[in-house]
C-alpha positions as a printed Julia matrix, in Angstrom:
136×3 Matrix{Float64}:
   3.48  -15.72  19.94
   4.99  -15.14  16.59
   7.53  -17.56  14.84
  10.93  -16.61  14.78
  11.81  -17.05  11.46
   9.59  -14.24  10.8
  11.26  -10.83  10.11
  11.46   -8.66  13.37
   9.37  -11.39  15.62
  11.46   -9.88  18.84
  10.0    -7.03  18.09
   6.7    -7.62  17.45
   6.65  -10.12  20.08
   7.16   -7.47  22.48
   4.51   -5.11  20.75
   2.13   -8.2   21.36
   3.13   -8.89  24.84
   2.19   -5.05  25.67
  -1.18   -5.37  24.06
  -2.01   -8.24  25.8
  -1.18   -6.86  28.85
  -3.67   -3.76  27.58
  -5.92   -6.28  26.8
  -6.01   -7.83  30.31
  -6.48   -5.2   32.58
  -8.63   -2.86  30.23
 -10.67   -5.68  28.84
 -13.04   -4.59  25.96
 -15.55   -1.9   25.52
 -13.29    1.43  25.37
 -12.62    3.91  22.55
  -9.43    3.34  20.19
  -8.0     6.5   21.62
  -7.66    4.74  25.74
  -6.13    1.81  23.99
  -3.63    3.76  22.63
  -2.41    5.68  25.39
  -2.32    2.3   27.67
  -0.58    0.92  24.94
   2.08    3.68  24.71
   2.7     3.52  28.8
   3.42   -0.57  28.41
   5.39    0.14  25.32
   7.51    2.57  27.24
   8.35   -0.24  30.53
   9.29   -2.4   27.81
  12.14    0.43  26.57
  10.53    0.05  22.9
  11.01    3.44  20.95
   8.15    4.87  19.17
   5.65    7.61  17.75
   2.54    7.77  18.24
   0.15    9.12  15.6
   2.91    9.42  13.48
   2.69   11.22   9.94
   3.59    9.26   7.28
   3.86   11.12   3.55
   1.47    8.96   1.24
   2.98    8.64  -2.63
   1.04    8.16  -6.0
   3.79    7.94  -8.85
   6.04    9.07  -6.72
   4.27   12.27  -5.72
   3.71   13.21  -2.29
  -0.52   13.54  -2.56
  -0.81   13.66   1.54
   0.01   12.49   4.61
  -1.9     9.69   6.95
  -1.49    9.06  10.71
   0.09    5.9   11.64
  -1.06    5.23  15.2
   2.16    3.6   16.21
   5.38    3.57  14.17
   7.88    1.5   16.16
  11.48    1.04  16.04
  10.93    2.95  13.41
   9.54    0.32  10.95
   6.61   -1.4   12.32
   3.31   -0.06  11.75
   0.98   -0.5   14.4
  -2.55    0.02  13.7
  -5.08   -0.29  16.6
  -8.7    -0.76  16.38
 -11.51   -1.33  19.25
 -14.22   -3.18  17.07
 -16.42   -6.26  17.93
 -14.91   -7.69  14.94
 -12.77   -6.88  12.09
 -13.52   -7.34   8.73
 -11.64   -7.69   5.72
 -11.75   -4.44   4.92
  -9.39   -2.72   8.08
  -7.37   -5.84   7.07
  -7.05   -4.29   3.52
  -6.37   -1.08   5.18
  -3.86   -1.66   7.58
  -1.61   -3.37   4.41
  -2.5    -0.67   2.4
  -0.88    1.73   4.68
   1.95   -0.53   4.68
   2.49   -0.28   1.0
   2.0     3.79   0.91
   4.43    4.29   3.66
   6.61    1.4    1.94
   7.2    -0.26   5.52
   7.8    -4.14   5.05
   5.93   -5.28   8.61
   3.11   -4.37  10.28
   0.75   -5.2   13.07
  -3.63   -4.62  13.2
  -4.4    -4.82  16.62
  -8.25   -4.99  17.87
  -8.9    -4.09  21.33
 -12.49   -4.57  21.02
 -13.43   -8.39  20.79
 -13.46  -10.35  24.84
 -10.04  -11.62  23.41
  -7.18   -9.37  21.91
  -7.62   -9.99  18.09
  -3.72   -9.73  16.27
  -2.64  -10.28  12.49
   1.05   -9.92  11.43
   1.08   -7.9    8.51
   3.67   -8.68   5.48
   4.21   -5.64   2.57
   4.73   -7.83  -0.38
   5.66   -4.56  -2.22
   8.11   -3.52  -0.03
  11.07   -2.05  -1.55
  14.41   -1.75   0.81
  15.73    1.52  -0.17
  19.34    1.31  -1.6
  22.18    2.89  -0.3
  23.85    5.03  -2.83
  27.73    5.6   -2.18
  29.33    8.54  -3.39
């Protein structure tokens, strides 16, 4: 499903495989909100650690100006966002990487639960900055 050269493909790879599974017995037409808690009982037989509507603290100039739910934060560094539309646009595509910039996470996925076939796009923060270790 996704290459492994990528950064964290086991891991997403495993993400996918659970929403596909999601995707297969639910099929389409449910809220967001059944999506999610199918996907967090797969996530769990897989042994994949995670929190579910997560708060994440959302910066401007390095001020803390609120917080935003992440609907899955995994391993603790993949966002998951899930959607159940007939089709994404550009714009939750915009969103899902702009979540990945405030929370400064350097991969996420956008799921959508809601077209006849599981939609997926691998997500890539090209602002990502790895926080430094400072020794004392």
């Amino acid at each position: 499903m996704i290459k492994e050269q990528y950064k964290y493909s086991d891991i997403t790879s495993k993400i996918l495989g659970c929403a596909f599974e999601v995707h297969k017995i639910l099929g389409n037409g449910f809220q967001e909100v059944i999506y999610q808690r199918a996907l967090e009982k797969e996530m769990i037989l897989h042994s994949l650690s995670f929190a579910r509507e997560f708060d994440m603290p959302i910066f401007y100039k390095n001020e803390q100006i609120g917080t935003r739910r992440v609907d899955f934060l995994v391993e603790e560094f993949i966002s998951v966002e899930l959607k159940a539309l007939v089709k994404l646009e550009d714009v939750h595509l915009a969103q899902a990487i702009n979540y990945l910039e405030a929370y400064n996470l350097e991969v996420g996925l956008l799921l959508n639960f809601g077209a006849k076939s599981l939609e997926y796009k691998r997500l890539i923060n090209s602002k990502f900055k790895a926080k430094s270790i400072q020794s004392k």
